[in-house]
N, C-alpha and C positions, 0 to 999 in steps of 0.2 A: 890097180892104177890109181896115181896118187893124185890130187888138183893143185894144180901151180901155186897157187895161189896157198892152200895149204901148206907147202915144205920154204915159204916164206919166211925169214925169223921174226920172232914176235919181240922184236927188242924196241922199245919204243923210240930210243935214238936210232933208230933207223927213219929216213927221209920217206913220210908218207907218198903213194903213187897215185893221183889222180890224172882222169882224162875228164875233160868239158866238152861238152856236146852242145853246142848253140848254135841257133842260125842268123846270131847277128854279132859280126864279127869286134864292130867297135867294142860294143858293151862285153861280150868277152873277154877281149885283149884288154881290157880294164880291171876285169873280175880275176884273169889270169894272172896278172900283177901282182895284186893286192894278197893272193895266196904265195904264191912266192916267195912274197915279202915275209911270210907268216911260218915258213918251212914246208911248203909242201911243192913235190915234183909233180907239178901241172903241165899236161898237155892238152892243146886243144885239136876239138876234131869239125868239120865241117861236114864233111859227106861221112856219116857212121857205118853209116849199111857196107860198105866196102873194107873201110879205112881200120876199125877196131878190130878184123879179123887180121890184123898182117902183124898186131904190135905184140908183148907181151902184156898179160891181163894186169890189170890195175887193181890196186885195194880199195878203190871206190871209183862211180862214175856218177861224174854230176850235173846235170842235165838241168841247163838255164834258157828259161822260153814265157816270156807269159801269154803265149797260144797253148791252151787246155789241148786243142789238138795234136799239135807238134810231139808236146811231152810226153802224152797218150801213147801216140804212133812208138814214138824209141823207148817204151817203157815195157809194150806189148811185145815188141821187135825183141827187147834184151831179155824178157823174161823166158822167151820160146824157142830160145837157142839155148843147148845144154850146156855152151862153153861160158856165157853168160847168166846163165839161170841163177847160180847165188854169191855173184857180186854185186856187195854193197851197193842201191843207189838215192841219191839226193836230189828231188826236184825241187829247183829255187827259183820263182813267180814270185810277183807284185801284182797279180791278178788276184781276182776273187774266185776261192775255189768253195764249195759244198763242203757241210761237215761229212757230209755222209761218203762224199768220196775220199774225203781225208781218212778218215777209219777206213774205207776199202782200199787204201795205199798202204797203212799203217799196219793193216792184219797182215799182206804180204812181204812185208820187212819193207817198204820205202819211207822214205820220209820227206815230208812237205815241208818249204818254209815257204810259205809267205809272209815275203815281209825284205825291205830292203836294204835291213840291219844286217853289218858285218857278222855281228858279232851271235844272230842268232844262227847264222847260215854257218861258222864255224864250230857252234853249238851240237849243231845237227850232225856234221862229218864225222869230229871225235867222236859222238855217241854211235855214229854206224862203222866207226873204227873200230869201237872198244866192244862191242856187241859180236865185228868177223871173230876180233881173236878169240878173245872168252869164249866162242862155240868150238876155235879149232883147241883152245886147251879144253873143253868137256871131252872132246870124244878122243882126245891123248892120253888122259887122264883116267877114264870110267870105261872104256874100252868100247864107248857105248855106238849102238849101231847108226851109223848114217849112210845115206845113199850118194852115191858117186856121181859129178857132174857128168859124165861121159857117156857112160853104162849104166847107172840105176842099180847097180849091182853092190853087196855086200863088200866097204875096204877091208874088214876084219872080221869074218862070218866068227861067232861062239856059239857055244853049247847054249839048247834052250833053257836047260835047267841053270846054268851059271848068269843067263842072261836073266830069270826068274828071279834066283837068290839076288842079285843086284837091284834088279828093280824093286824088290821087298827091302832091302837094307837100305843099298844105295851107298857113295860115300859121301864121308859128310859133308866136303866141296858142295855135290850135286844137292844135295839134301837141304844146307843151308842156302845156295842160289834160287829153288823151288821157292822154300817158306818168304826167301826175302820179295823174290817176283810174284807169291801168288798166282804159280801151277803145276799142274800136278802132269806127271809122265803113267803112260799104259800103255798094256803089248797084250795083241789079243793074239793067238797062234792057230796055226791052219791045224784042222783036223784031216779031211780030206777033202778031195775037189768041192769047190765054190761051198764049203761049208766051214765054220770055225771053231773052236772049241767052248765050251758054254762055260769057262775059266776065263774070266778078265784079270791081268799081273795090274798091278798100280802100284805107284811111289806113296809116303808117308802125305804129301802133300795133297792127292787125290785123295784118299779117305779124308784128308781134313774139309777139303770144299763138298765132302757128298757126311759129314758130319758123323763118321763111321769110324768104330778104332779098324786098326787092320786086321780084315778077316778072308775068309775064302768069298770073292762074288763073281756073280755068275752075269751076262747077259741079259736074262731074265729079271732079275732085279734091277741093273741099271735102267731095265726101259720104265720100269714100276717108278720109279724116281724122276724120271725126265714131265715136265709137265703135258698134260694132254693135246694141250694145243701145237707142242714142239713134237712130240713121237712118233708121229708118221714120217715129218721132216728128216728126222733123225736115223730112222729104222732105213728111208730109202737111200740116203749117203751111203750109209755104211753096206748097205748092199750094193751100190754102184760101186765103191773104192773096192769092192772083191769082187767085183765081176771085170770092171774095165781096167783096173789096179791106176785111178785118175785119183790124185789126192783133191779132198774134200776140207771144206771149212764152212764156218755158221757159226749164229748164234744161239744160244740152248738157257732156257733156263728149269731147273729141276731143285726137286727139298731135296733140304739140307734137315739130318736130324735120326734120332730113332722113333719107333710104335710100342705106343707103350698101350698094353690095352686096345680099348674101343677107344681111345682119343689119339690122335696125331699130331704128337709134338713135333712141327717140323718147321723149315726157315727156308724161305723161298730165296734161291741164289740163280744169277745170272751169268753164264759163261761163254767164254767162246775156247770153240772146239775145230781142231784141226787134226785132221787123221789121213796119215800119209802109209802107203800101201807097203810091205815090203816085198821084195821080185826080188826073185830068183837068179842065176844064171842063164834057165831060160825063160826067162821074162814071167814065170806065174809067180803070183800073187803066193808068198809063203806068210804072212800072217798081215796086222795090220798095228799100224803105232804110232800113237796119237799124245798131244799134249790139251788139256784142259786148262783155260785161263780163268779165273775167276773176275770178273768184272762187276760185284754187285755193285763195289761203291762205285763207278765209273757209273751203272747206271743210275745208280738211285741222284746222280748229280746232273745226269743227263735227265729224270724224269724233274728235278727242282729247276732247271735251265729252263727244262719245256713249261711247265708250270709257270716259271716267272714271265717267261715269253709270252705264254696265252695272258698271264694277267696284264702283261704291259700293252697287248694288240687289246683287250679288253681298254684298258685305260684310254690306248693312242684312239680306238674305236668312236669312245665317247667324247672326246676332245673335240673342241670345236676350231680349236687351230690345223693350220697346213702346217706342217714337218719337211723341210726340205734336207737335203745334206748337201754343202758345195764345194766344189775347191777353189782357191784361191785366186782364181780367175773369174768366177762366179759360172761356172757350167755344175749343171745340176746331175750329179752323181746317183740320187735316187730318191723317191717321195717316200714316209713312213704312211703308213696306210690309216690315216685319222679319218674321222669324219666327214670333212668336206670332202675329202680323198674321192668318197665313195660314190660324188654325184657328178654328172655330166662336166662340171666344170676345172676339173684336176688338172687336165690336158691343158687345158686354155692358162691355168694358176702354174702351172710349173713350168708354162714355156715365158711367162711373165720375166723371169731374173735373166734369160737370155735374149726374148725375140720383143719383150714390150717395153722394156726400161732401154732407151737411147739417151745420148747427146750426154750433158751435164751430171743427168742422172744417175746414168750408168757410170761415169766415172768416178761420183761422190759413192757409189756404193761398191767399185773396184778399189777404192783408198779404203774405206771401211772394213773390207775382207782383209786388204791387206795388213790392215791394224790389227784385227784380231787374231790374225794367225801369227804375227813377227812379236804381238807382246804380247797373247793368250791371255785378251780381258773379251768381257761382255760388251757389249752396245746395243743401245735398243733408240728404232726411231720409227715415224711414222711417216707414211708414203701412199699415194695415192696411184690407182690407175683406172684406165677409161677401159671399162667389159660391158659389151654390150649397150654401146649409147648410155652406160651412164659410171658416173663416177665413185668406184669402191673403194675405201682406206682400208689398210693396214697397220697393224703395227707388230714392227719386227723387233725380234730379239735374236742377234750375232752371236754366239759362244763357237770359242776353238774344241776343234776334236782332235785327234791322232792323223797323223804324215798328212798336214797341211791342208785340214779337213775343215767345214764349221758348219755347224748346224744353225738351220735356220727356223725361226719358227713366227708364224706372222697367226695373226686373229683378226678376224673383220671385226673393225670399227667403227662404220659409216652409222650405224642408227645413233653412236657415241659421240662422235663429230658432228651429227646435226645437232642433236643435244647442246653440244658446245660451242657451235655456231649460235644458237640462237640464244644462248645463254651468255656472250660472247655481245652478241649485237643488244637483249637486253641489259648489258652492264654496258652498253655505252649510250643507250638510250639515257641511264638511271644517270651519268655520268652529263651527260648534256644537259639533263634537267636540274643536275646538283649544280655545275657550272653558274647557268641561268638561276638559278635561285640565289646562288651568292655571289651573283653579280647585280641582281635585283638589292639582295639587301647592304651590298657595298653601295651601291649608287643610294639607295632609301637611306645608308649609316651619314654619307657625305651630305643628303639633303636638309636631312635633321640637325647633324651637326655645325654646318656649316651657320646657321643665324643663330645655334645656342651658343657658336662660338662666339657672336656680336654681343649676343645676353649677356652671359655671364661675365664678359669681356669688359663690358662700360658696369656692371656691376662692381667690382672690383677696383675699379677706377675711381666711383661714384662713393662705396664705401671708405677711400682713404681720404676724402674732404669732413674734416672734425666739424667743421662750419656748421654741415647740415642738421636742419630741423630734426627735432626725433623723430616725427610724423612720419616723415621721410624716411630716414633712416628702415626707421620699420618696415615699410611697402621695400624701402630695396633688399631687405634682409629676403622680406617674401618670395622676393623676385628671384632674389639669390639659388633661396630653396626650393623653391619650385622649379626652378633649370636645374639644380642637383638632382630633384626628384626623377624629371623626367629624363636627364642623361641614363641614371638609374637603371629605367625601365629598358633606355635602349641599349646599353651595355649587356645587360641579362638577356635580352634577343641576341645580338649579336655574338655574346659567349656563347649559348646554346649553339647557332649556328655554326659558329669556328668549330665547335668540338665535333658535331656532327660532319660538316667537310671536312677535318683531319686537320686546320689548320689550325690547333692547337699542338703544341708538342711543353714535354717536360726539360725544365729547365733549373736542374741542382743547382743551389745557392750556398753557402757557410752560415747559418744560423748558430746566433746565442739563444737557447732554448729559453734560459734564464729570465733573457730581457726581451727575448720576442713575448713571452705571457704575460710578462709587468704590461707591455706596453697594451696589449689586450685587453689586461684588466684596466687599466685605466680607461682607456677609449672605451668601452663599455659599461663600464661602472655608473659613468653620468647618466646612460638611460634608465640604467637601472633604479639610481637613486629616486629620478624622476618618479617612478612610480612606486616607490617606497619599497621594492625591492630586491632581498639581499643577493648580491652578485660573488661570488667567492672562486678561487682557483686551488681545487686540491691537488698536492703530488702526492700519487698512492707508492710509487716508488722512485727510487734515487737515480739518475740518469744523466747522461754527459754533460756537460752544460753546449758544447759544440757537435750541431749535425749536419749532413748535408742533405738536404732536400728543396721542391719547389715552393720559395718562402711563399711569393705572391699568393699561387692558388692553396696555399695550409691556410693562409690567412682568411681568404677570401671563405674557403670553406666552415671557416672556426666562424669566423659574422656572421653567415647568413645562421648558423645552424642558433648561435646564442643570440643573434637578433631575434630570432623568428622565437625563442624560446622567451624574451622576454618580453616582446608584444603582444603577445595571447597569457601571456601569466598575469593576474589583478594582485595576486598575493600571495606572500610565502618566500621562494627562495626560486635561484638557478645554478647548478653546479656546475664545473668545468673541471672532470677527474682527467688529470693526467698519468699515464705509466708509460714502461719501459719494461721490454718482454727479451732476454739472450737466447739466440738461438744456435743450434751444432750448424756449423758448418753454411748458415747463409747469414743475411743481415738482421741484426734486431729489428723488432716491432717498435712502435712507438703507438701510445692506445691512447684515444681519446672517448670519454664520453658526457654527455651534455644531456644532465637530469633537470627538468623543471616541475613546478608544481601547478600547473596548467589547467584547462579543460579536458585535456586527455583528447583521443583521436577515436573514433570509431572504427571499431576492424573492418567493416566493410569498406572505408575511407584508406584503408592502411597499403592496397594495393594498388591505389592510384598516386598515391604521394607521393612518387618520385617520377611521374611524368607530366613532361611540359605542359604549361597551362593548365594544371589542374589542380583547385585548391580544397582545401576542407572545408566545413560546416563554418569550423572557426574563424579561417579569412574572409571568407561569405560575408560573415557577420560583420566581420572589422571592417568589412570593404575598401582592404589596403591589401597592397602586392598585385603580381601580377600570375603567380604560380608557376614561377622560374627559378628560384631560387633553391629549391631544392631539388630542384633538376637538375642545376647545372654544380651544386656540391656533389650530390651523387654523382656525374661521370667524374666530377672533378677528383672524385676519392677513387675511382676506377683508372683516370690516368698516373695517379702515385703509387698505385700497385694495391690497393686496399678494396674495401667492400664497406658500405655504409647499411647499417642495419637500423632501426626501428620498432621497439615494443610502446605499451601506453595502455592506458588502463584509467577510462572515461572519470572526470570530475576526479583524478589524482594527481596526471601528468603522465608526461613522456619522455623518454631514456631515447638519445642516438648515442648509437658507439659507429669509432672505425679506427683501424688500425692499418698503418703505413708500413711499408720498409726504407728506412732510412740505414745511413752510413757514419757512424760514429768518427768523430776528429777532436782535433785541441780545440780549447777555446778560443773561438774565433775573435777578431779585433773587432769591438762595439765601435760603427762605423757611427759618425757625427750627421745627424738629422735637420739642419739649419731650414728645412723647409718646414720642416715643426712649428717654427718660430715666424712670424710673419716680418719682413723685410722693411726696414722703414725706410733706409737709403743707404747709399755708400758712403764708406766709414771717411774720412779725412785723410787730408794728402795722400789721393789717391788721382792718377793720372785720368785724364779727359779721355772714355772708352767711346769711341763712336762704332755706332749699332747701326748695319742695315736693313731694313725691315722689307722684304720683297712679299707683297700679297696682291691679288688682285680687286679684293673687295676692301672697299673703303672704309664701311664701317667696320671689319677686322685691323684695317690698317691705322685708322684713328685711334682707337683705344688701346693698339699694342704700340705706338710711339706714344701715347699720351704717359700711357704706366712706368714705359721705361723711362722717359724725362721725369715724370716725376720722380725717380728714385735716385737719380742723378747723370743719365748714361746722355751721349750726344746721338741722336738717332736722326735720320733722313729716310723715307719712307717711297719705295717704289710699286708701278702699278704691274712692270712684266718683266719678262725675262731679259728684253732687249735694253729695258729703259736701266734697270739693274747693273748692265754691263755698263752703259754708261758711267752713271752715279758710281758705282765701285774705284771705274779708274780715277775719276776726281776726288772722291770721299774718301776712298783711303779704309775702309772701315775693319775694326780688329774681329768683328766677328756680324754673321750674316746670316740671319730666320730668311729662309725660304719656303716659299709654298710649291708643292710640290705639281699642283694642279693649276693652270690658270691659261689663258688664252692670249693669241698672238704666239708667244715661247714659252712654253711649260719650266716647270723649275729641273727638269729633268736632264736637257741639253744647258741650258744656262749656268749649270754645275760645272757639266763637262768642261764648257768652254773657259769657267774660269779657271779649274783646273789646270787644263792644258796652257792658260795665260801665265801660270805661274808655277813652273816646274817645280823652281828651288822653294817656293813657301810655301806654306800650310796655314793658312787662315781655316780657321773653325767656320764649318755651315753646318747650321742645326736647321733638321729641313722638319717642313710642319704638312700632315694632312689630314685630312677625314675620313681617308678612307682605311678604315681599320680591318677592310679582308685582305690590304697587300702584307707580302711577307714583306718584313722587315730586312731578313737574310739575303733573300733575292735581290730588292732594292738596295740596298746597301751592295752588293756586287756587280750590279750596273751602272750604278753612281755612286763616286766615293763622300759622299757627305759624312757627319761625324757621329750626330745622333739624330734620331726621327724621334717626334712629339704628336701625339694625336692631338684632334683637336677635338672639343672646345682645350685651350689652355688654362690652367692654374697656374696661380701666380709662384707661388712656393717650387712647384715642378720648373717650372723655366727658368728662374733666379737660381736654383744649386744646381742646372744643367750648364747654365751658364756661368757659372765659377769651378764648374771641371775644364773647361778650356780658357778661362781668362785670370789670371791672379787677382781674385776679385775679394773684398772685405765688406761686409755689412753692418750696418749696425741695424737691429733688431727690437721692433715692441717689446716692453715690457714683458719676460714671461710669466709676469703672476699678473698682467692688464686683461683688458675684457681681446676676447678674439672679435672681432670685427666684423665675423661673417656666423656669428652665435647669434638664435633668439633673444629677445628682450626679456629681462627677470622679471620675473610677478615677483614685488615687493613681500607679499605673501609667504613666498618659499625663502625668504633668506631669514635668518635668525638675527637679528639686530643687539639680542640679548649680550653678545659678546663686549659691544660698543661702552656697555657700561661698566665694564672691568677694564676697560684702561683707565690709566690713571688721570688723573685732574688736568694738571699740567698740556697731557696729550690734547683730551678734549676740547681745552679752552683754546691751542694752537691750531685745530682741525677746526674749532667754530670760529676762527678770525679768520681764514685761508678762505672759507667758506663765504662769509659775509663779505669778504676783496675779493672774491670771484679770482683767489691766485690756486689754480689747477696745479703748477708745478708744486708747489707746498702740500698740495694735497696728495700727490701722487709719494712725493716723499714721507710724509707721514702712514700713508697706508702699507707700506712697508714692514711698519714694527706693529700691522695685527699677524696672530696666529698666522702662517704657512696652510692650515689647514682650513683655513675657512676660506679657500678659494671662491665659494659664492658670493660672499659678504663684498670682497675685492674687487670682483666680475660687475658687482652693483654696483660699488660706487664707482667702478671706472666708465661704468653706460650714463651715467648719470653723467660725468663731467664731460663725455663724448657729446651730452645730448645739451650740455649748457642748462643740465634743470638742477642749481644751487638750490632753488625753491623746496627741491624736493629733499636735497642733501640735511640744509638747513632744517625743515621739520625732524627728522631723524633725530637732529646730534642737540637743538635747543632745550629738550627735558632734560638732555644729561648733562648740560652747564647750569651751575651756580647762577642765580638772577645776577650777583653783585659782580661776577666777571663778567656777565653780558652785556653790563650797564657800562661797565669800564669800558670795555673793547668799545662798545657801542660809541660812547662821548667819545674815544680815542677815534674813530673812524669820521 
């Protein structure tokens, strides 16, 4: 008897035959479609138990259910009917199924997909397609014996020795099928009742899994090969499969190999073995015939699986995170077994993502899921929950997995979050206190400033009346410098504090390198000279003439360090090495260092040097500075990107280096310094500028209308913001100093408003205050005024402030005359020697100038001395400031001829 299903033709354009077997009808008639569409003749069954015994048998049955039960029941149902025992079948779940029952489906030919992929479920058919035919061409082909769905009976009984000779040869079909699958065929034959012959047949491919060429083996040997542990296992199969004639299967593993000697070269192989009985016509067991599968490598992948598994439950073990898995809904799929896993509180942490996270929350982490799984990125956040009367953080980390999966992984953070709570409150602690201190030293900058602003104010005033007494003069020069002094001092408090509150920032300029150090050397060279020593600027290498960096704080840095270096030096020299350093790929250096030949510094002194208020031995001594100064170049070379260093080596001197990163450019345009030059007045036919001065204190407001009328401007002077608004609309005025501070209306609305008074104009306000911790930035974006001026004012600063918004012309002191707000010359220090090398002629028009007390003549003849004897010029200009001819005339009487003295004399 032949099975249907056999005398099928194996032509593969033939329309494959399935039946579906499911108990839910939608998703079938869905699944039944989609095959259809694909070329196969699908039918579906609902009730099987009945219904598949009426049809003709199908080439596969495919059985869709993700009830483990269900599939079980019609799996166990199709195996244990002979009419369905070996058609093809396919269980397709989206369940979670056991590996272990996966391999106990897979030994008996079924096949599992789980998984909801078309195309692995049409994976699986073909392969249990190609798997019917290939067995019905073996046994068309090899003649070889198989048992009958019906009967169990022999379709094609052979001779046993023809069936022997085959199974030793084989043909090469079968032979090469074995080697490529990796098993081997045996036919063990009956001797007499329930006994079998102690001759095992095998194919080529069994000696090669038992590591044997082909020889006679017996029984006996193969149990010798099975390992110890498996033999008994093995021994009682094969005696039930001949007692009950019920086919047997297991796993086995035995050496592989020969005995060579007293050592055992052999290879431990792992197989699985299937031994199916052969019967008779009347039903006895006539021998038994089995195939052996060699599985080492499947195990030894299944023993690195298990190995990796133990190592990663080791790992998840010792984790101190929870491991969730969830779906996109946020229900929780299942917990990894970590650590915290392991204590009372799992239950209560995994029911968290569904039963403790409500309202807001739960939605903002329903969007999160759904982010991660539609664009498969990470996100990680922190999230708090209330267990146990008290409050425990987390922080989670979201990653996408497979079909709409995402792993969750959270760590307790709570002892981390108090940490940063209180780290957190004390940074706003330090932060209120920093506030308060530089609102302490804003209000102390405005208290100070404000009467040094009156000082220096009527100083400057006072110094441009030629009238005064020398006497005079002197005490206000004093006066002068001693409000420099102590601005000085409070400028270097207040830089230290800016930089310390952050309200310092860097600010690139276009610098001439060239004439930024001329002008260095010059302005320093005068102290230098003063104490007879030599001041010099070396360039060690060639370098742009144009860069950009923050000129003010280079400048400020370069003073204090070759100030400080020529105050504490009595004699010798101070250098000022400059270089330039190319580098790959970022901006050059620019290096500066500043050698003197000093007292030297004591190294135990060398680690305090560069913090505030702390001076050396040296300043001690000099009892000058305040030991700010090189504090606040130190950070100041730290906000340009550099590091200020320091060696020194006592009773030689001391070496500072520091090097910048600057941006090289073109030579920049040498911008015109008119504030260099002191202001005498405005130049001729030039229109009538009226100035309005808004301050609230009087004596600021006196001396800055006084200075501006003297220079020639029309000023009207208000006490507020409101009186301001007045006087403007009558006054008319082209440009308006405001104070930014004052009472009744601060300068601050009174801006505004005239602003808003005057859409279409633009009158300049230069707004003036004391307080030098406001941003400039900020103020200026509150209030549109044009420039801000701290105060105290200089007069130089607010005259070329005020001729960037007014077309304004100066005429200017003399720039080889005495500066006005310079010490008095000790007669001493000037060289007079020079006096007697001009010619006759000169002297004798400089000694009648002299003796008529005519200054103008003086001042024109002092013209044609040397350019370089600016001290000589400096004296005589104090001299005719101070009205002492007296003193002119001793000078210049030795170097005239008696008989021109006598003449001029009788001439006068």
């Amino acid at each position: 008897m032949r099975d249907d299903r056999t005398n099928r033709p194996q032509n593969k354009d033939v329309q494959p035959r399935l039946i579906l077997i499911s108990h839910k009808p939608i998703e079938a008639e869905s699944l039944e479609n989609q095959l259809i569409q694909l070329g196969y003749a699908v039918e579906s069954l609902a009730d099987w138990q009945w219904e598949i015994a009426l049809r003709e048998l199908p080439d596969l049955i495919l059985i869709q259910s993700d009830c483990p039960y269900y599939w079980q029941q019609v799996y166990q149902s199709l195996k244990s009917d002979p009419k369905t025992y070996l058609i093809p079948l396919v269980v397709f779940t989206q369940g979670e199924v056991a590996l272990n029952q996966v391999q106990a489906f897979a030994r008996q030919g079924v096949r599992l997909v789980c998984s909801s992929n078309l195309v692995d479920l049409v994976s699986a058919i073909e392969g249990q397609l190609d798997y019917t035919r290939l067995r019905s061409q073996l046994r068309e082909e090899s003649g070889y014996i198989l048992p009958c769905t019906e009967c169990y009976v022999w379709q094609q009984p052979i001779a046993v020795s023809a069936s022997s000779d085959r199974l030793l040869s084989g043909n090469s079909f079968l032979l090469g099928l074995q080697e490529i699958a990796h098993f081997g065929s045996w036919e063990w034959q009956r001797q007499q009742e329930n006994t079998l012959t102690q001759d095992v047949l095998g194919s080529q491919e069994s000696y090669r899994i038992l590591g044997l060429a082909p020889q006679r083996l017996t029984y006996t040997q193969i149990l010798k090969r099975i390992h110890p542990n498996y033999r008994r296992g093995f021994h009682e199969r094969i005696q039930e499969a001949i007692a009950d004639g019920v086919p047997q299967d297991g796993e086995i593993s035995l050496y592989s190999g020969d005995y060579r000697g007293d050592r055992q070269e052999r290879q431990l192989r792992y197989c699985e073995l299937r031994v199916q009985p052969i019967l008779g016509r009347d039903g006895i067991v006539k021998g038994l015939f089995g195939i052996v599968f060699d599985i080492s490598d499947r195990k030894l992948l299944e023993q690195k699986i298990q190995t990796s598994e133990m190592e990663m439950r080791s790992v998840f073990g010792a984790m101190g995170d929870i491991v969730l898995v969830l779906d996109r809904a946020g229900e929780t799929i299942k917990m990894i077994p970590t650590a915290p896993a392991l204590g009372e509180e799992v239950e209560q942490i995994s029911e968290t993502i569904n039963q403790i996270i409500y309202g807001e929350e739960r939605e903002a982490l329903c969007e999160q899921l759904e982010q991660v799984v539609s664009q498969k990125i990470t996100l990680t956040f922190d999230y708090a929950l209330e267990l146990e009367d008290s409050k425990v953080w987390f922080s989670a980390t979201l990653s996408p997995m497979v079909e709409d999966q995402v792993i969750w992984i959270a760590r307790n953070i709570t002892q981390r979050k108090h940490v940063e709570l209180e780290r957190d409150l004390a940074l706003q602690q330090a932060q209120k206190a920093n506030r308060a201190k530089s609102q302490f030293l804003a209000n102390m900058s405005h208290e100070l400033r404000t009467p040094l602003n009156g000082i220096l104010g009527f100083t400057q005033v006072l110094l441009r009346d030629r009238f005064l007494h020398q006497d005079y003069q002197k005490a206000i020069h004093t006066i002068y410098h001693s409000g420099e002094h102590l601005l000085g001092l409070i400028n270097n408090i207040l830089d230290l504090s800016k930089v310390e509150a952050g309200y310092i920032h860097v600010n690139p300029t276009s610098i001439n390198l060239e004439v930024f150090l001329d002008t260095l050397h010059q302005m320093l060279n005068l102290k230098a000279e003063e104490k007879r020593l030599r001041f010099e600027v070396e360039k060690m290498t060639q370098f742009p003439q144009g860069i950009q960096t923050d000129e003010g704080k280079l400048r400020q840095i370069l003073i204090n360090l070759i100030g400080n270096a020529i105050k504490f030096t009595s004699r010798g020299q101070v250098i000022l090495r400059v270089g330039y350093v190319e580098r790959e790929e970022k901006l050059p250096l620019l290096t500066f260092e500043i050698e003197d030949t000093g007292p030297g510094i004591p190294p135990a002194e060398l680690e305090l040097l560069f913090k505030p208020f702390q001076q050396t031995s040296s300043g001690l001594v000099s009892q000058e500075g305040t030991g700010l100064g090189l504090s606040i170049s130190h950070k100041f070379v730290e906000l340009l990107g550099g590091q200020l260093t320091v060696s020194s080596v006592v009773n030689q001197g001391s070496v500072f280096k520091f090097q910048i990163p600057v941006e090289p450019e073109g030579v920049p345009q040498i911008p015109a310094h008119p504030e260099n030059r002191r202001v005498k007045e405005l130049a001729a036919n030039q229109p009538s500028y009226r100035i309005l001065v808004v301050e609230d204190r009087l004596e600021d407001r006196q001396w800055l209308v006084q200075l501006l009328e003297m220079v020639g401007f029309v000023v009207e002077g208000a006490a507020d913001g409101q009186k301001a608004i007045a006087q403007w609309q009558d006054f008319h005025p082209h440009l308006i100093l405001m104070d930014l501070r004052m009472p009744n209306q601060p300068g601050y609305p009174t801006i505004a408003q005239i602003r808003a008074m005057t859409p279409g104009e633009s009158i300049p306000i230069i707004a003036m205050t004391a307080m030098v911790f406001e941003n400039e930035d900020q103020l200026n974006a509150q209030i549109s005024y044009d420039r801000l001026l701290y105060k105290p004012l200089q007069e130089s600063i607010l005259f070329s402030t005020m001729a960037e918004f007014l077309p304004l012309e100066y005429t200017y002191e003399d720039p080889l005359g005495m500066s006005l707000l310079s010490e008095p010359i000790n007669p001493e220090n000037v060289d007079l020697s020079i006096l007697s090398t001009m010619p006759e002629p000169w002297l004798e028009e400089m000694y009648y100038a002299t003796i008529t007390l005519d200054d103008q003549r003086i001042l024109e003849l002092i013209e044609d001395l040397p350019k370089d004897r600016v001290e000589l010029i400096e004296f005589i200009q104090q001299k005719l400031n101070g009205f002492d001819f007296e003193s002119l005339l001793d000078f210049l009487t030795p170097l005239v001829p008696e008989s021109a003295r006598s003449h001029q004399t009788s001439e006068e």
